[in-house]
C-alpha positions as CSV (number, residue, x, y, z in Angstrom):
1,X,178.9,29.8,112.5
2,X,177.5,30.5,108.8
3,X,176.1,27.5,106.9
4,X,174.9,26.9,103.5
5,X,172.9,24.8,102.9
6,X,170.7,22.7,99.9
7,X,168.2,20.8,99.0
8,X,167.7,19.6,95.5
9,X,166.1,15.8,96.5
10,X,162.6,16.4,94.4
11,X,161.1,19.2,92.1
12,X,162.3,22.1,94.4
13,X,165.5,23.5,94.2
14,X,166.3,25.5,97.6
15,X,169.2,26.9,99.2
16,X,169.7,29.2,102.3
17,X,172.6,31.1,104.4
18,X,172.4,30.9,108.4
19,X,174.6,32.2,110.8
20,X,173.9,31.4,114.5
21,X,171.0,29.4,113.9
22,X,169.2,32.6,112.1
23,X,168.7,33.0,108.6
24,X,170.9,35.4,106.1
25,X,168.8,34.7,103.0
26,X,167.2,31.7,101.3
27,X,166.5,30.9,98.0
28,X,163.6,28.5,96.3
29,X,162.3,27.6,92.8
30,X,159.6,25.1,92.7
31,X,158.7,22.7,89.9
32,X,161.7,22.6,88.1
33,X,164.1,19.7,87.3
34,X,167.1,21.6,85.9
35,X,168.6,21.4,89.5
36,X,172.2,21.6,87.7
37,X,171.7,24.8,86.0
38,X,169.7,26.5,88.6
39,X,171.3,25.8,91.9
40,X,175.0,27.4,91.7
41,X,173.6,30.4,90.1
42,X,171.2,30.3,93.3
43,X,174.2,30.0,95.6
44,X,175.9,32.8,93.9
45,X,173.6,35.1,94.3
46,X,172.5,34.8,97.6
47,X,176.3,35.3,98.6
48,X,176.6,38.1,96.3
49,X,173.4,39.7,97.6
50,X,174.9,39.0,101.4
51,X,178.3,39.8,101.2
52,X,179.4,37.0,102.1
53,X,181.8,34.7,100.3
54,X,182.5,31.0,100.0
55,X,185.6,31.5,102.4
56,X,183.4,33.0,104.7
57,X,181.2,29.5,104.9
58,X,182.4,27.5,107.9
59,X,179.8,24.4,107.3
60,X,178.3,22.9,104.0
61,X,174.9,21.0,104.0
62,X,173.0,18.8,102.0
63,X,169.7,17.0,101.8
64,X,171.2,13.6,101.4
65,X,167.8,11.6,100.1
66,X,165.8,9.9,99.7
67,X,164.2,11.1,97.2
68,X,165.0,11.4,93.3
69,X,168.0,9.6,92.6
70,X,169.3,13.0,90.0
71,X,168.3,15.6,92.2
72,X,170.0,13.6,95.4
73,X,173.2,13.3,93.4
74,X,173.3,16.7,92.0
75,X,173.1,18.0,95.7
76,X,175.3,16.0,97.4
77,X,178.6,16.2,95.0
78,X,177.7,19.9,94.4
79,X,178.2,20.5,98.8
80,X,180.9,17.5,98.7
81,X,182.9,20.2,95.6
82,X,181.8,23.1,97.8
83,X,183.1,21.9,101.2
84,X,186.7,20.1,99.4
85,X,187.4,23.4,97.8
86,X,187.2,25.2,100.8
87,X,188.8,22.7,103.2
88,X,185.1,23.0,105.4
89,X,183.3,20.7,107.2
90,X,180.1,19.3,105.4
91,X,176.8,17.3,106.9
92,X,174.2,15.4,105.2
93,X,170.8,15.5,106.8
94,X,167.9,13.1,105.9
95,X,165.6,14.9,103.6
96,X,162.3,13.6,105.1
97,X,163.6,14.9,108.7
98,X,164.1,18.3,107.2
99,X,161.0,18.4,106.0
100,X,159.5,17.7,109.3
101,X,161.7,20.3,111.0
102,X,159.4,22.6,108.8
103,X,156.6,22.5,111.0
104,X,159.4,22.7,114.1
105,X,156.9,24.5,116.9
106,X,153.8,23.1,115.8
107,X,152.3,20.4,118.1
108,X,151.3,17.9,115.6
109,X,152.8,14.5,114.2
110,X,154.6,15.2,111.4
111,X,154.8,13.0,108.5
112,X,157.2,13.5,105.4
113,X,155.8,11.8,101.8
114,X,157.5,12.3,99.0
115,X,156.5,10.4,96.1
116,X,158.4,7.5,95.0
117,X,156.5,6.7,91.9
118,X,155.3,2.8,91.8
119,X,153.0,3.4,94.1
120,X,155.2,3.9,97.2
121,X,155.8,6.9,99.3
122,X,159.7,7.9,101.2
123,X,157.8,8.6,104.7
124,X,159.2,8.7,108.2
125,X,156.7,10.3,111.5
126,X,158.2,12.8,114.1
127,X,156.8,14.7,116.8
128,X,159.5,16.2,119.5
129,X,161.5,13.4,118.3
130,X,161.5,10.6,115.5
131,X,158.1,8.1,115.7
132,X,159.2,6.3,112.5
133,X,162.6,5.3,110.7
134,X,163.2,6.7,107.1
135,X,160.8,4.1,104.8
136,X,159.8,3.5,101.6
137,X,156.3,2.0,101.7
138,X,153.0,1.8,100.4
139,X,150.5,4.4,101.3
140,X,148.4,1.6,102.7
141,X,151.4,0.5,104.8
142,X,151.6,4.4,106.3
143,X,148.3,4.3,107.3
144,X,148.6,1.0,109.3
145,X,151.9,2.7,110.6
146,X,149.9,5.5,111.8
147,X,146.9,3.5,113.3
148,X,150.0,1.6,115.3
149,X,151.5,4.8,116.5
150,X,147.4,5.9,117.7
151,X,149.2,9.6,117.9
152,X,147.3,12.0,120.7
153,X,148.2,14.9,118.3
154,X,146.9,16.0,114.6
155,X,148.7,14.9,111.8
156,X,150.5,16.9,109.3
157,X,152.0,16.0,105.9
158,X,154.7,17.6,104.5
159,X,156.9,17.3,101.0
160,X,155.8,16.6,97.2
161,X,153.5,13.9,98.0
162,X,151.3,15.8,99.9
163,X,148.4,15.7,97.6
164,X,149.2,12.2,97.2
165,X,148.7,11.3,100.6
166,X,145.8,13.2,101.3
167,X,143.3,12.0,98.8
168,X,144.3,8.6,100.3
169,X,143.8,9.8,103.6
170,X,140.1,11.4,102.6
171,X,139.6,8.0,101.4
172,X,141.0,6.1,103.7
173,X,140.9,7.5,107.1
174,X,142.9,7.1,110.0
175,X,140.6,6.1,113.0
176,X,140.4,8.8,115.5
177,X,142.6,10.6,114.0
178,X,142.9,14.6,113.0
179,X,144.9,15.6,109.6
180,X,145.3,18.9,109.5
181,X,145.9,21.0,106.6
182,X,149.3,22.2,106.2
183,X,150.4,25.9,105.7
184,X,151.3,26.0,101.8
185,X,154.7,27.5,102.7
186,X,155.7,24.5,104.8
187,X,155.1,21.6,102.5
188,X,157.9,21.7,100.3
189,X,161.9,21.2,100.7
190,X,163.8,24.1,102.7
191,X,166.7,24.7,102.8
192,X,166.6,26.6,106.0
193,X,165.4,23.6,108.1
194,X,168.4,21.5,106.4
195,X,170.3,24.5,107.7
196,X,169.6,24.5,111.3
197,X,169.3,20.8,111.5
198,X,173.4,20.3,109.8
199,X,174.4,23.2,113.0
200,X,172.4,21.1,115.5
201,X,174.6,17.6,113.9
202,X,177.5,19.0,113.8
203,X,177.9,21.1,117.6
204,X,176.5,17.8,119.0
205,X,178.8,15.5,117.5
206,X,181.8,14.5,119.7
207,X,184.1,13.8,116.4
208,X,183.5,16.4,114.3
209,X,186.4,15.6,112.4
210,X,183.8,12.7,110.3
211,X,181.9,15.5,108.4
212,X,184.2,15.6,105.4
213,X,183.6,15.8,101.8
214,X,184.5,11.7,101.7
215,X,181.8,10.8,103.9
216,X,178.8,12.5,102.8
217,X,177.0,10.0,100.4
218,X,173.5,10.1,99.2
219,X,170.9,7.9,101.0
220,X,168.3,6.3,98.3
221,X,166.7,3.8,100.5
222,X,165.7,1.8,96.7
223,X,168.4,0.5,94.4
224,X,168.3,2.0,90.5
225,X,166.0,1.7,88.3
226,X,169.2,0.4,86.7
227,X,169.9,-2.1,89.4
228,X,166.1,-3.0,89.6
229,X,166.1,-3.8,85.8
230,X,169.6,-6.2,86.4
231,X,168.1,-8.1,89.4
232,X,164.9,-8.6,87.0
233,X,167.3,-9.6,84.4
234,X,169.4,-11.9,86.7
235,X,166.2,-13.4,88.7
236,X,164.8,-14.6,85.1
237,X,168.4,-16.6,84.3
């Protein structure tokens, strides 16, 4: 099976071919915003440079959040345009669980942060399975998470609030427990992991006639700024 997948949920824009479970090609720019100019030119060329075309794809993927509520759009009607055109299959795979898969092979707890601005991180925990549910918390709140869970193994954080969480962390430690630094190459999105976790979905699933372009939907876990400023609006009435 050849996948493409993307991942445009925070300031990295990634993309990345597999076929089998093993990567074609893959594709990242970091600390850009522009995901709507930068990611189809992306795609483009890593079919060109493959020889592979878009009729050749037999699954679309997307990050499908949380994370910023642009980038999460951007990424999710660019596969849901992708996958109607072609008449393909698509999956949407939790950003934060993709980023764990990056330290897939690693015996460690992995925990996702990206930073939600406001003080408040999107975090989840997984090690040879999921330890803690998609969230969008305080930093304060993580660590009492992480002091509930007392994991046996070092921690590792992953995604764009990584030096976020660990000046917390230096400042607020975790009784007992070892944070390890993370490989520089493993802490942002890839689009490899949300690759291999979209094949793993979608050969697993007993209906696979669900992942269509109508049911892929992002996954924001906080309403608008927009919505926030309405329910301020409507609580003041």
């Amino acid at each position: 099976m050849i996948t493409l997948a993307i991942d445009s949920t925070a300031n990295t824009a990634t993309c990345a071919l597999t076929k089998d479970g093993r990567m074609l090609a893959l594709s990242t720019v970091c600390g850009l915003l522009t995901h709507s100019e930068t990611l189809l030119p992306m795609i483009e060329s890593m079919l060109e440079k493959t020889g592979i075309t878009l009729v050749d794809v037999e699954l679309f993927a997307a990050s499908e959040g949380p994370g910023s509520f642009t980038g999460v759009r951007i990424g999710v009607s660019l596969i849901k345009g992708l996958a109607f055109g072609a008449g393909k299959p698509c999956v949407g795979v939790s950003t934060l669980e993709a980023l764990a898969h990056n330290l897939d092979g690693m015996d460690v707890l992995a925990v996702p942060v990206m930073d939600a601005r406001r003080s408040q991180v999107y975090t989840a925990a997984f090690c040879h399975g999921r330890h803690m549910e998609d969230s969008l918390i305080l930093l304060s709140e993580l660590r009492q998470r992480l002091i509930a869970l007392a994991p046996d193994r070092p921690i590792c954080f992953v995604g764009d609030g990584y030096d976020l969480a660990r000046r917390y962390f230096n400042e607020n430690p975790i009784p007992g427990a070892t944070i390890l630094d993370t490989p520089p190459l493993l802490i942002p999105q890839n689009a490899l992991s949300v690759a291999l976790l979209a094949e793993r979905t979608y050969a697993d699933a007993p209906d696979k006639t669900v992942f269509t372009d109508r049911t892929l939907s992002p996954r924001y876990l906080r309403a608008s700024q927009a919505e926030r400023e309405r329910a301020e609006k409507l609580a003041k009435q």
